[in-house]
C-alpha positions in Angstrom: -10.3 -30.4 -7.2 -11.5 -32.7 -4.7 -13.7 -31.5 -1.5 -10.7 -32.5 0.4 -8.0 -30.7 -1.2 -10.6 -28.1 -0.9 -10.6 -28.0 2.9 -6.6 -28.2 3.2 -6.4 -25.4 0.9 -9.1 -23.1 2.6 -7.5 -23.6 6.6 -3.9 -22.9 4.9 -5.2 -20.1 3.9 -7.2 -19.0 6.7 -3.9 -20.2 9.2 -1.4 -18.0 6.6 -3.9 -15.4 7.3 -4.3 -15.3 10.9 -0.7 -15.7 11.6 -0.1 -12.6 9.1 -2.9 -10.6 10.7 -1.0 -11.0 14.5 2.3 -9.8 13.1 0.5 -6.8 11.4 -1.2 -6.2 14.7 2.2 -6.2 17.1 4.0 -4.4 14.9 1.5 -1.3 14.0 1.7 1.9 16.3 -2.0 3.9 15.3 0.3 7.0 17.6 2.4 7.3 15.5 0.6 6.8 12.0 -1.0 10.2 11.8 -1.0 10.7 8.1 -4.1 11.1 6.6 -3.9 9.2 3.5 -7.4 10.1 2.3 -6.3 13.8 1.1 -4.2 12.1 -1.7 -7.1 9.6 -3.1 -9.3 13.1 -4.5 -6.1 14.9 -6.1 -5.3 12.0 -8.0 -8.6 11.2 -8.8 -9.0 14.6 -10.5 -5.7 14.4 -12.1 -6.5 11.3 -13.9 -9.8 12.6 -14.9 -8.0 15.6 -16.8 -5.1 14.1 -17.2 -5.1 10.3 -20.0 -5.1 9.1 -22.8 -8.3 8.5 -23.6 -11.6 9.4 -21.5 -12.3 6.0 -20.8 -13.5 4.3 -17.4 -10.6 1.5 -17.3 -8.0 4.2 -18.7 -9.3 7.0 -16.2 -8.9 3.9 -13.3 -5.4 3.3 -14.3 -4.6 6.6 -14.8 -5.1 7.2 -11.3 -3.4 3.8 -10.3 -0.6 5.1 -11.3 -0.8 8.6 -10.1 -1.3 6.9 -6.8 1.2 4.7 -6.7 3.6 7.9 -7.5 2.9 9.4 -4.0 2.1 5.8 -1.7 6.0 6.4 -0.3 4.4 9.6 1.4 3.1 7.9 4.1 6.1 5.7 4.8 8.5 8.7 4.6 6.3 11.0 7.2 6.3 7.6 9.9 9.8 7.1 9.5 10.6 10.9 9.9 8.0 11.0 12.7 9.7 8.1 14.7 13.3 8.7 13.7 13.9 4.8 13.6 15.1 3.6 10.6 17.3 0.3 10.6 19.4 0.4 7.6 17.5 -2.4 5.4 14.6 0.2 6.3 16.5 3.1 5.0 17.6 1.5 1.9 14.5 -0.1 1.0 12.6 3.6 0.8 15.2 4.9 -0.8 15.2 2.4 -4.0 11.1 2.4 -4.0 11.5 6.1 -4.1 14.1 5.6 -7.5 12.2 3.4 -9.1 9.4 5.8 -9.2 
């Protein structure tokens, strides 16, 4: 690529990211987001340790990928308890994630 497409392509980017980082920023509530998150990370780490297919660093790694992804919703589903708000695309988009686990 040119040095030109180079600079349009680095302040899109930095622009997409500034105006996403302003919308994350209104719309976060650190009151309500009391979960702590950080308990999870060790029981899955330990389950994916005793817990493959093979005792390998990448299969270990994606062993507790997964495992992790199996509980992120926990998080979501304590705030939205905590705050009783739930709009209904809300609702019915935690509910699906939740099935397709």
């Amino acid at each position: 690529m040119e040095s030109e497409e180079w600079i349009v392509l680095h302040w899109f980017n930095t622009h997409l990211r500034e105006q996403w980082r302003g919308f994350c920023i209104r719309s976060y509530d650190k009151d309500q987001d009391t979960f702590r998150h950080y308990f999870l990370l060790l029981p899955c780490f330990l389950l994916a340790l005793f817990i493959h297919e093979r005792f390998t660093f990448k299969e270990v790694m994606w062993t507790f990928s997964l495992y992790l992804e199996a509980i992120a919703i926990l998080p979501q589903l304590v705030l939205l308890q905590r705050t009783r708000n739930i709009d209904n695309l809300t609702g019915q988009y935690v509910f699906l994630l939740g099935c397709l686990l």
